[in-house]
C-alpha positions in Angstrom: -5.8 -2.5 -18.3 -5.6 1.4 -18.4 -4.9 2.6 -21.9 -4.3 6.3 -21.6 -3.5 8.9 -19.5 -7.2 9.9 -19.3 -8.2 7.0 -17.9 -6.4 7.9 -14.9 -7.8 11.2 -13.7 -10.6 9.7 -12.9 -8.8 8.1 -9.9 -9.6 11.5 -7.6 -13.4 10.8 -8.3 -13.4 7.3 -6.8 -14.5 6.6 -3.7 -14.5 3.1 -3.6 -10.8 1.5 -3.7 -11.0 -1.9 -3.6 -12.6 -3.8 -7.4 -12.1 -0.3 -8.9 -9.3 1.1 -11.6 -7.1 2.5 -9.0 -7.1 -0.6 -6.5 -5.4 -2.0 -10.2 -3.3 0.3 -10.9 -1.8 0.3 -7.2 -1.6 -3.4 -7.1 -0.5 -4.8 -10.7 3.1 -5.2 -11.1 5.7 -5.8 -14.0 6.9 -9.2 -15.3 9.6 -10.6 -13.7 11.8 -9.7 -16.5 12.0 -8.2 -19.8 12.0 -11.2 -21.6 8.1 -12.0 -20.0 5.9 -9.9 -22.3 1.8 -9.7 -22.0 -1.0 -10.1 -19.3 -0.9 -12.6 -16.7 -2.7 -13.3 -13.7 -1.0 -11.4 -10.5 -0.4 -13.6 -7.7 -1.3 -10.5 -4.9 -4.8 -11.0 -5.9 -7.9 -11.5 -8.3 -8.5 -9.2 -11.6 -4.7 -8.3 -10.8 -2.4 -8.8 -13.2 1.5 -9.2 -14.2 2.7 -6.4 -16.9 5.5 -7.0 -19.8 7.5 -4.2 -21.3 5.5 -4.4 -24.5 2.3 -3.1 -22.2 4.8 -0.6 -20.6 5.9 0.5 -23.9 2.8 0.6 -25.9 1.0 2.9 -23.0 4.3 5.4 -23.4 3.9 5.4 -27.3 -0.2 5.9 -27.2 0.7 8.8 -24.9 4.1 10.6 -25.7 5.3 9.4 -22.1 8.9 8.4 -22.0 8.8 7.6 -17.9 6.4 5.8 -15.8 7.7 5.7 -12.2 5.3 3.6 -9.6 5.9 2.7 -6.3 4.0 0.5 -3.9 5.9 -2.7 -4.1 9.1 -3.6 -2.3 12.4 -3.8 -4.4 15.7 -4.6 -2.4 17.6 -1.4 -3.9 15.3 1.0 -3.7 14.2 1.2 -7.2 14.5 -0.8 -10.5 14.2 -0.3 -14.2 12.1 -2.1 -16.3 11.0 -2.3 -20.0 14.3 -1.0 -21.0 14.4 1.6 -18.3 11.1 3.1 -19.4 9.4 2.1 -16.1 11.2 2.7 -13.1 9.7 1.2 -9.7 10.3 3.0 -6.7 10.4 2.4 -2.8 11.6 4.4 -0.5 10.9 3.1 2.8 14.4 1.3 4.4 14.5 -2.4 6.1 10.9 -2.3 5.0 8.5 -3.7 8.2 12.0 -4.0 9.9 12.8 -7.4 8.1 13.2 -6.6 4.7 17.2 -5.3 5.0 16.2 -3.3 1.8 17.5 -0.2 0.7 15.3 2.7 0.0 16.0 5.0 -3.2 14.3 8.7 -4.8 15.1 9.9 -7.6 16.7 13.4 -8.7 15.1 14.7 -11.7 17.9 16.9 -13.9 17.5 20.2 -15.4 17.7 17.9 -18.5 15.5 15.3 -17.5 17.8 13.3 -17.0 16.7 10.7 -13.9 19.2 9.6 -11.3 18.4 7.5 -8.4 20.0 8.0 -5.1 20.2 5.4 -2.6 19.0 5.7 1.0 20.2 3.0 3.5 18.9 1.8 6.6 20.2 3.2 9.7 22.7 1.2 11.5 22.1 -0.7 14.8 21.9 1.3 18.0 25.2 1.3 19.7 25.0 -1.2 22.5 28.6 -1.5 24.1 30.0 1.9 25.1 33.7 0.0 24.5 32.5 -0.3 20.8 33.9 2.0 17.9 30.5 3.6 16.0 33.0 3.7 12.9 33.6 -0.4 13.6 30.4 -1.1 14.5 28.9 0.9 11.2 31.5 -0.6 9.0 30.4 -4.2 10.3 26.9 -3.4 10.0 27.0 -2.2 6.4 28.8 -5.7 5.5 26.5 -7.5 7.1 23.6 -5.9 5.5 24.6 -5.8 2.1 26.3 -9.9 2.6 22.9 -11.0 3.8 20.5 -9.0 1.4 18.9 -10.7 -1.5 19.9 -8.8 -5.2 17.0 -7.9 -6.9 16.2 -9.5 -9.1 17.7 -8.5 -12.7 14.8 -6.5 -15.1 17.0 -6.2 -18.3 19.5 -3.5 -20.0 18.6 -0.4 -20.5 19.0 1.0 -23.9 19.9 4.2 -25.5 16.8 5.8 -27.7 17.9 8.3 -30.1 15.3 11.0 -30.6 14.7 15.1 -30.9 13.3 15.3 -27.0 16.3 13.4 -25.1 16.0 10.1 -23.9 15.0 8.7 -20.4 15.0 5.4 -21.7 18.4 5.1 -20.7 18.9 6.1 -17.3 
């Protein structure tokens, strides 16, 4: 597990990917949930693990980070707070491989670092009946999409921290 930010900028000097630091950074994921806290073997693959917030947290504390944002995994609204909103994973590829109906999402960094995701949705369906309304057929689609897409799945609360610098914990 990577225990500082140093650690990290040796990721440029690899060359191999796969066995090395950044093939586990890339490929470990968060818990489930909050409530999951720990190490646990990753399903995607050996020496890959499963994160809880108390990792998430204790890497922000040994390095004055109040934000990790990763990407690389598929989340069905585009992005999704965990450890209290202290890790946020982003994805912003739409109907992922064309099956995945998922939303994609960035995020808008404020003046005050204040972090705001924005949704992007998949296009509709291509028109296929010039009798049909776009408006109708748009409408319909939307429903449909957002009827037959799984939530994802819930990571916690976030909560308010009260400190000097602002808080991105709660976003």
């Amino acid at each position: 597990m990577v225990a500082s930010v140093g650690q990290s900028t040796m990721l440029s000097k690899l060359r191999i990917f796969k066995g090395q630091l950044q093939w586990k950074l890339a490929r470990s994921d968060p818990t489930e949930n909050d409530s999951v806290e720990g190490l646990r073997p990753n399903a995607r693959g050996p020496g890959l693990v499963t994160f809880g917030p108390d990792r998430v947290m204790e890497f922000c504390n040994n390095n004055d980070l109040q934000l990790i944002v990763r990407a690389h995994e598929c989340v069905m609204d585009g992005f999704e707070r965990f450890a209290q909103g202290h890790l946020i994973t982003l994805f912003s590829a739409t109907n992922y491989c064309g099956t995945a109906n998922n939303a994609g999402a960035i995020l808008v960094l404020g003046r005050d670092l204040v972090v705001v995701p924005k949704l992007i949705h998949p296009l509709p369906p291509a028109i296929t009946s010039p009798e049909a309304s776009p408006d109708h057929i748009e409408d319909t689609w939307m429903q449909e999409l957002n009827a037959n897409r799984p939530p994802t799945p819930t990571r916690g609360r976030p909560q308010a921290v009260a400190n000097d610098k602002g808080s991105l914990a709660w976003i």
